[in-house]
C-alpha distance (Angstrom), angle and dihedral (degrees) to the residues before:
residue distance angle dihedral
X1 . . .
X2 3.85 . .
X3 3.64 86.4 .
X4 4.17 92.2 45.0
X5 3.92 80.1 57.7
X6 4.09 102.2 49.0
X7 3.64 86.6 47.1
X8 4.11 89.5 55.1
X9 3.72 90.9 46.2
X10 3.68 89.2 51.2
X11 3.92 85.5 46.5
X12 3.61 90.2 57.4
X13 3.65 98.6 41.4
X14 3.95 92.3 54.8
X15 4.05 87.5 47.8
X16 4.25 89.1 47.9
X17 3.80 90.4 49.9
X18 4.03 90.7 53.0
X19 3.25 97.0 34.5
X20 4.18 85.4 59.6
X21 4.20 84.2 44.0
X22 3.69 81.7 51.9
X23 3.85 96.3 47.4
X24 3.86 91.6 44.0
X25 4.21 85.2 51.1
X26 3.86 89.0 47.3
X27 3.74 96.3 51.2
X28 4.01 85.1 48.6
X29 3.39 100.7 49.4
X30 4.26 84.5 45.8
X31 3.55 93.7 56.7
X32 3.97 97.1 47.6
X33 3.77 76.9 47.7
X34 3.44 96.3 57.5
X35 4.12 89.0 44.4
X36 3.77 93.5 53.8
X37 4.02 84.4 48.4
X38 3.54 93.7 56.3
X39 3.98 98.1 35.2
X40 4.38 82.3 55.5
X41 3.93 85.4 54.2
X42 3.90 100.3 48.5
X43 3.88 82.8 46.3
X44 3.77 94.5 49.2
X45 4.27 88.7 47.2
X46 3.55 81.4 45.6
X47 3.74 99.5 51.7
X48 4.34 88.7 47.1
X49 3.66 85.4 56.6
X50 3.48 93.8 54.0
X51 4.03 94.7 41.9
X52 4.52 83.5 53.7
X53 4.04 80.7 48.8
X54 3.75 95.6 50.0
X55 3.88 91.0 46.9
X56 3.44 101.3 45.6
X57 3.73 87.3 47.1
X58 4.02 97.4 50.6
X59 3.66 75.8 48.6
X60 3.76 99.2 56.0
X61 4.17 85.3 46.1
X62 3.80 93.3 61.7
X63 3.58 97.4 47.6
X64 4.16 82.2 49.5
X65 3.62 87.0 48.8
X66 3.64 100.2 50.6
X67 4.02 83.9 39.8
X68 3.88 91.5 59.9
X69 4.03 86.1 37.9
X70 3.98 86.9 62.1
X71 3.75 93.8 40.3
X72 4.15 87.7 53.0
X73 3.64 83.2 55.5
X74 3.36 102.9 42.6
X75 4.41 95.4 45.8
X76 4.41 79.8 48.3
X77 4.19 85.8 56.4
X78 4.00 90.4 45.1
X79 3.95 86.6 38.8
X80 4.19 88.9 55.5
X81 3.95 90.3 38.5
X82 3.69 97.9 52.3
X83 3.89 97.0 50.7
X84 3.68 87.5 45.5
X85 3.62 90.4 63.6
X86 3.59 98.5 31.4
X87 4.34 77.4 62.1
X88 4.03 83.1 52.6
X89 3.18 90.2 47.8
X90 3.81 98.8 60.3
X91 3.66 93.3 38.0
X92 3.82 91.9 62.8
X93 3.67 95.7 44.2
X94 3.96 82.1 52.4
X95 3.18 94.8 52.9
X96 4.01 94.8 45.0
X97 3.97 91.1 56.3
């Protein structure tokens, strides 16, 4: 019997020094949890930033569109104006012959 009991205290020894292995793997395996947790939220912050970016910057391209739109417009107008007088032009120098 007293050797039924050494052989249970040795049993429970073995299963108290894994069981602190175990705990020391556990609070490893928490802490790279935690990391990874915190790495996923500074990615996620960093991904919002970059969705505000993105926006502001396919707002900036409309206002350059419709910037270049008005140029078009404006270079047509100047286009019109200056064969108009180039027209004048000719007529008078007709006209002074």
């Amino acid at each position: 019997m007293e050797d039924i009991l050494k052989q249970i205290l040795s049993e429970i020894s073995s299963m108290k020094q894994e069981m602190g292995s175990m705990k020391e793997q556990v609070n490893e395996n928490t802490q790279i949890l935690k990391a990874l947790e915190h790495k996923v939220d500074v990615i996620k912050a960093e991904q919002e930033n970059m969705k505000h970016d993105v926006a502001e910057i396919k707002g900036d391209i409309k206002a350059i569109r419709s910037d270049v739109s008005n140029l078009n417009e404006s270079q047509a107008s100047l286009i019109e104006m200056y064969g108009e007088y180039e027209v004048f032009i000719r007529t008078l120098r007709r006209k002074a012959l």
